[in-house]
Structure formats: C-alpha cells, structure tokens
VOGU-3710 file (C-alpha; in Angstrom, 3 decimals, decimal comma):
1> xxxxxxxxxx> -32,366/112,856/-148,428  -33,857/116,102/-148,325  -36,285/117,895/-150,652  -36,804/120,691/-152,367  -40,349/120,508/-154,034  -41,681/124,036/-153,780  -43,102/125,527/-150,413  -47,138/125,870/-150,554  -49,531/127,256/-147,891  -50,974/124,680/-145,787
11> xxxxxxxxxx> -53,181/124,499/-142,286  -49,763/123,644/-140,371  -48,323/126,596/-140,602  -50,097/129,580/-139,106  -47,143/132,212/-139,153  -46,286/132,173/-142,414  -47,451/134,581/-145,444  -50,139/133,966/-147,382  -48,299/135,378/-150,379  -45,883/134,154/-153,004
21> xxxxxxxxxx> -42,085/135,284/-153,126  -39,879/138,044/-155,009  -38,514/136,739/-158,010  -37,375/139,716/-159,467  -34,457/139,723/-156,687  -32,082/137,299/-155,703  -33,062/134,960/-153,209  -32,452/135,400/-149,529  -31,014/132,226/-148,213  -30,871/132,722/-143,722
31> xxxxxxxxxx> -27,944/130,852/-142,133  -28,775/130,653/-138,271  -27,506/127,974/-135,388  -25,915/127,487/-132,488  -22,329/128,832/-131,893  -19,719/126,395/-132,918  -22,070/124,328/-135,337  -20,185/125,332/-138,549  -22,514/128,266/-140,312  -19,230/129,753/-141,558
41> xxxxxxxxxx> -18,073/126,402/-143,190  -21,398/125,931/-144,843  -21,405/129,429/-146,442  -17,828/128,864/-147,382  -18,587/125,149/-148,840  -21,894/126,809/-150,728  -19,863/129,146/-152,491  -17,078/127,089/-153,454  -19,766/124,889/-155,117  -21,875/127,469/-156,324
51> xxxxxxxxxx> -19,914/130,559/-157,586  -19,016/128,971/-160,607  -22,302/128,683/-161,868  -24,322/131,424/-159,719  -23,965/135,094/-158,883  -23,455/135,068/-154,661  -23,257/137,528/-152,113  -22,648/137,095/-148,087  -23,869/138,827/-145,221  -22,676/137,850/-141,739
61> xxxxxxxxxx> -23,806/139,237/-138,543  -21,858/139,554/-135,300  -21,821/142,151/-132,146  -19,098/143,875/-131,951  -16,534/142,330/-134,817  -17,065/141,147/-138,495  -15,073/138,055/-137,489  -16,886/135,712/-140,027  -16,847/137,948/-142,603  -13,009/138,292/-142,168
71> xxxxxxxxxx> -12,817/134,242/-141,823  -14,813/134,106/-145,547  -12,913/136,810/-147,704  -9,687/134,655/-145,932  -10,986/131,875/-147,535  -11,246/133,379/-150,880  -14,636/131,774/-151,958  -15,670/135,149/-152,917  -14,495/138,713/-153,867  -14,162/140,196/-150,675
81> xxxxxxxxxx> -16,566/143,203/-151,586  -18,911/140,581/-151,662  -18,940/139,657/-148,256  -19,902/142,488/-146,073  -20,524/142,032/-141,914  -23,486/143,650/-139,866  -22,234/144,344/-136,471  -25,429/144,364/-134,480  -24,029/145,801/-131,197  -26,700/144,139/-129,452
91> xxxxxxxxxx> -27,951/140,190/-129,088  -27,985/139,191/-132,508  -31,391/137,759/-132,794  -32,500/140,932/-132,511  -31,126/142,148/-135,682  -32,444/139,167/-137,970  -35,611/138,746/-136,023  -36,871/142,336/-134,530  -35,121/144,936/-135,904  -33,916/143,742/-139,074
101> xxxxxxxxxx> -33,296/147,144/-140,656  -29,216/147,048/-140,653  -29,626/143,287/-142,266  -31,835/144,517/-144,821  -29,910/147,695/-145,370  -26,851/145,628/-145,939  -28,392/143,360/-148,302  -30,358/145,880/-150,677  -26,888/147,641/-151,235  -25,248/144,477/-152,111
111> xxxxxxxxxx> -28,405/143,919/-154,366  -27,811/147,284/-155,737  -23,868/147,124/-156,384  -24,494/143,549/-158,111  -27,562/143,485/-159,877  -27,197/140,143/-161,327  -27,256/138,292/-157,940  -28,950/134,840/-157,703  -28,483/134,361/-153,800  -27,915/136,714/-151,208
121> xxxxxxxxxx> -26,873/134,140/-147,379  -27,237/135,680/-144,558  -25,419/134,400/-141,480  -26,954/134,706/-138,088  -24,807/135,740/-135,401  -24,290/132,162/-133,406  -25,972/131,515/-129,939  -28,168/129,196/-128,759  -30,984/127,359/-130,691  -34,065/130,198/-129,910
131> xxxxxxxxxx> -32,836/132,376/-132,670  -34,713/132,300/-136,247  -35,367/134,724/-139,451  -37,807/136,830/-139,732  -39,705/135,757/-143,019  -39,423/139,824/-143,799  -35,804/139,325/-143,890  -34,831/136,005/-145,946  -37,531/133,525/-148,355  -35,971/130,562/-146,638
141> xxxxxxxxxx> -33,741/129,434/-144,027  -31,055/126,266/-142,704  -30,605/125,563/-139,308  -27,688/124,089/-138,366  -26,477/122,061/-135,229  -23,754/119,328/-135,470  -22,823/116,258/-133,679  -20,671/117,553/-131,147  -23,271/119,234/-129,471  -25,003/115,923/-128,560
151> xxxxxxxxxx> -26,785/113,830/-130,041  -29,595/114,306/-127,777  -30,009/117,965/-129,300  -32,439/117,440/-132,037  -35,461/115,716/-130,273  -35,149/118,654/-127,384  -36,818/120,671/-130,437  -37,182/124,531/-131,319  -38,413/126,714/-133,825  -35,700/126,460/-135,649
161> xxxxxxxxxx> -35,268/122,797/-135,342  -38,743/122,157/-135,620  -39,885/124,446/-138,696  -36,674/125,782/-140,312  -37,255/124,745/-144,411  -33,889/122,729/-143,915  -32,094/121,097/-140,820  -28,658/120,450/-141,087  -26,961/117,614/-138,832  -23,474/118,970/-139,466
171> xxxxxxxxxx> -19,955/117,193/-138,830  -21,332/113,935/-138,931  -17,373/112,551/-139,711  -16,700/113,628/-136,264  -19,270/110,984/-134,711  -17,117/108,334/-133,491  -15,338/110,612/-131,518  -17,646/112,218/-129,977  -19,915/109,017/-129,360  -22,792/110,344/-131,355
181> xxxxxxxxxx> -25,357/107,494/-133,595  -25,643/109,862/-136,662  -28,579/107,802/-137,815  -30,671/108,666/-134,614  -30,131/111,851/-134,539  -31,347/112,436/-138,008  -34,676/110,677/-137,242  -35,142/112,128/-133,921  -34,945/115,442/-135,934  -37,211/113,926/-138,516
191> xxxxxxxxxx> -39,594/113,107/-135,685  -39,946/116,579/-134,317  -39,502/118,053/-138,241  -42,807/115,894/-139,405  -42,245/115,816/-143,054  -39,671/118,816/-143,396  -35,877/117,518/-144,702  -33,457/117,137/-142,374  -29,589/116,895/-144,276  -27,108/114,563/-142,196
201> xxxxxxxxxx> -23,455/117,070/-143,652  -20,046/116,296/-143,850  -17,528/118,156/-146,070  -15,869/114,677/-146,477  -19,124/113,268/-147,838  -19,667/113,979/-151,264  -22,670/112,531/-151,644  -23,873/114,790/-148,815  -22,567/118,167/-150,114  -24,636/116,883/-153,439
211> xxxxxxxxxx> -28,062/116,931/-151,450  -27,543/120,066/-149,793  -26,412/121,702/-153,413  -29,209/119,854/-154,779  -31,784/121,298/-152,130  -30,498/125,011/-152,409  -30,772/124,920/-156,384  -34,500/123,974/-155,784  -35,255/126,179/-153,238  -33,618/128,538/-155,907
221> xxxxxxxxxx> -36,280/127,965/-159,134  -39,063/127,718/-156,561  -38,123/131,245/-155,932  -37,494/132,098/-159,416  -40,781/130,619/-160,636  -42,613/132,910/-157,564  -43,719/129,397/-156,129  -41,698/130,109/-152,764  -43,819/131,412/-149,962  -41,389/132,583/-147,250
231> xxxxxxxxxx> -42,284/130,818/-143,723  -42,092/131,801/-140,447  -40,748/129,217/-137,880  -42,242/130,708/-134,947  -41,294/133,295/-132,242  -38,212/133,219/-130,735  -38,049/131,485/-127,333  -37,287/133,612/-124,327  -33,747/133,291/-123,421  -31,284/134,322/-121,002
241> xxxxx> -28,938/136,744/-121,725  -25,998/135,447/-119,696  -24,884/133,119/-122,379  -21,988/133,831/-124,699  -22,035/135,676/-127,697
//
C-alpha cells in the first residue's frame, strides 16, 4: 500500500534540494514512463476522480504532435482549455529534464489563466525507462511501467524506478495473459525502491485506484503545508537515440 507521509531531507538522497516546496502554487505532479505503460490512462483516471473535488490542469509533452493531449480533451475529463500539449521537437527528456523552459512556460500560463489550481500533471513524452523530472520542473513525480512489459522490468532498476516518490505497476488485470506474478514484481520493485511505495494499478481495482487517490491527496497537503521537498531521482542514463519516439 503506498504512502504518503511527507518527504524530508535525509543522507540517501544527495540530489535533491535542501529546501521546502511552493505552496502558494498548485502542485506539480510529473507523469513519466515507458511508451505504452498507460501515462495517458492514469491522468485521465486522476481527473475523473479528482475534478470533482480539486481544481486540475494537464500538460502533455510529445515531438512533433499533441496526440495525448487530443486523446484527454476526447475523453472529456477536463475542459479542453485545460489540457494544453508541449511539442518538444526534439527527444523528450530533454524538455522535462534539460531544457525545461517550454514545460514551464506552458504551465505558468495555465497557472495564470486558472488561478485557483490545486494540481498542475505533467506528462512525459513516453520512451524508455532513463527519462525523469527535473525537480525544477515538478515537486513530485510517478513512474509508471505495467505488466506487459515483463515482469522482469522492475528489478533491472533506474532512476526512475529506483527513486521516483511513487512507482506504479500498471495493468495488473492483464497478468494472466501475459504470464506476469503481479506479486513479484511489486516486491522486486520494492527491493530496488528500499522503503519508497510502489502502487500495484488496475482501473478494474477499486481498491487500487483508492491508494493511488489516497497517495496523491497526501502528496497534495504535504505540499500545501510547505513540508514537500521536491527530489531529484538522479541523472538520466545515457541512451540511444535509435529507439522510437
């Protein structure tokens, strides 16, 4: 079950700021993940859940298109002005790692057109599992994989894996049919996570979509209280660029 005490400054984590939050501004919630692991789906289930009670706002980030964005205002969980799309033109871990001037451009307007926002997500572009936030960018982040991508995914490890402030095992009803033991995955990720939560998701679980609703309303008042320090999961990875985008 995962947890949502607030974040504090410990020994274990030498990247991250030795400063509290921002909470006089909404808080920035990172979506990042491979391609195909469902970040769309879990910004679309977190507003569903959450708009009724809580001012949201969505960026998304892709090269060329604002395909996600245009999958999101489909699905009506929002007003569709408040779901705008960053197209990065470049590899997209570049724009919410190195450069993350467009993201933040995109999110102080939104922060400016709606000035009672509670949570601003930002979506990664997808790729492969080297990309994370820059702390500059969002105050916390979810990385997301899911159980068609093997289950031998989450002890291979990863910044974001290892050191994102929530993991997300996603599409865990699709486990018997891709021959994936749901319970060892989630403690091979709690093996490489140490004491970090690690969220085993499936939008036919209820009592799942309760813990992950649960975890972002405490991640929420942390940030509202100042308590959340905004961590840094490490440099990104080299990578290749002849993967897919």
């Amino acid at each position: 079950m995962p947890e949502h005490a607030p974040h504090h400054e410990d020994s274990h984590h030498p990247g991250q700021h030795g400063q509290h939050g921002h909470p006089d501004r909404p808080l920035r919630l990172g979506v990042c993940g491979p391609v195909g692991t469902g970040k769309s789906s879990l910004i679309a289930l977190l507003c569903r859940e959450l708009a009724a009670t809580l001012e949201l706002a969505v960026i998304t980030n892709d090269i060329y298109t604002d395909e996600d964005a245009r999958f999101l205002r489909s699905a009506g969980v929002l007003e569709a002005e408040r779901i705008r799309a960053v197209e990065t033109g470049a590899c997209p871990h570049t724009a919410i790692r190195d450069d993350i001037s467009a993201n933040l451009l995109a999110i102080e307007e939104l922060e400016e057109d709606y000035d009672d926002l509670d949570v601003v997500l930002v979506e990664s572009g997808g790729d492969n599992l080297t990309a994370t936030f820059s702390p500059a960018l969002v105050d916390a982040q979810i990385f997301v994989l899911d159980v068609a991508g093997g289950g031998d995914v989450a002890r291979k490890g990863g910044p974001g894996i290892e050191r994102a402030d929530l993991l997300v095992v996603n599409k865990t009803d699709l486990a018997p049919y891709v021959g994936v033991d749901v319970p060892r995955m989630i403690g091979d990720a709690r093996a490489v996570r140490a004491a970090r939560p690690v969220l085993g998701l499936s939008r036919t679980d209820r009592a799942s979509v309760e813990e992950l609703i649960t975890w972002v309303t405490g991640i929420l008042a942390s940030h509202r209280t100042g308590a959340l320090i905004p961590r840094d999961p490490g440099p990104m990875a080299r990578h290749s660029h002849a993967h897919q985008h």
